[in-house]
LUMLOLUM-834740 format. One record per residue (C-alpha): x negated, y negated, z negated; residue in one letter; residue number from 1. Coordinates in nm, 4 decimals. Layout:
<marpas>
MARPA       px       py       pz residuo num
MARPA        X        Y        Z       A NUM
...
</marpas>
This chain:
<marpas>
MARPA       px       py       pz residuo num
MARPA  -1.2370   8.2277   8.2796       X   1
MARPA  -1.1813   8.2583   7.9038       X   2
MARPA  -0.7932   8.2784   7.9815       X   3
MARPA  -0.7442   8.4796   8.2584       X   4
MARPA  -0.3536   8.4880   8.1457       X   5
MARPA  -0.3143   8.1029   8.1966       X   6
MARPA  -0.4872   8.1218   8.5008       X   7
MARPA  -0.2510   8.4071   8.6238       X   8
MARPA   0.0840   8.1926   8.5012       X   9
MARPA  -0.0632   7.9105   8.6820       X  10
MARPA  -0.0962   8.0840   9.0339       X  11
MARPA   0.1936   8.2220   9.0242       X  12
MARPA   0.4021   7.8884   8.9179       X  13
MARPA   0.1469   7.7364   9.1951       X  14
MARPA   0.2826   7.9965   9.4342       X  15
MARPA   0.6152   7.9420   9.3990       X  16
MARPA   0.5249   7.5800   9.4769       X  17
MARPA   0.3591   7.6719   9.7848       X  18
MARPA   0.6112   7.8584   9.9176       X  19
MARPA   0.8608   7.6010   9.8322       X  20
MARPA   0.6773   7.2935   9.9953       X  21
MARPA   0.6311   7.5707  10.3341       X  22
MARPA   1.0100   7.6218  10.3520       X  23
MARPA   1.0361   7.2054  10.3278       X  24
MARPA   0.7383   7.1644  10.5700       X  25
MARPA   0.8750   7.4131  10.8169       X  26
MARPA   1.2429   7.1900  10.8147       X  27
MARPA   1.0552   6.8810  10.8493       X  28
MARPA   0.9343   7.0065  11.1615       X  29
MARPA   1.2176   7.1567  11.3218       X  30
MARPA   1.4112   6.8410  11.2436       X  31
MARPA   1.1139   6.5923  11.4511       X  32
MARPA   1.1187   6.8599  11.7292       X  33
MARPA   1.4972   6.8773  11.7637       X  34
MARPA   1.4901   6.4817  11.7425       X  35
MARPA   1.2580   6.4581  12.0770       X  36
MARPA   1.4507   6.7276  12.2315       X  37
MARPA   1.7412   6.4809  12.1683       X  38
MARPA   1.5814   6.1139  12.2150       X  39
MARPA   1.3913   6.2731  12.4827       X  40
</marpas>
């Protein structure tokens, strides 16, 4: 609370993180569903 600048710079790196590891979750899971569409 005594650097609310840091704390700014580190939600917004933490942010960009976020949305990263969403985009990687979201591939993960088309990839398993298209793989039981196709083993299944």
């Amino acid at each position: 609370m005594e650097q609310p600048k840091g704390d700014y710079s580190f939600w917004t790196r933490y942010k960009h993180f976020a949305t990263t590891e969403i985009l990687l979750y979201l591939i993960m899971i088309v990839g398993i569903t298209l793989g039981i569409i196709i083993w299944g």
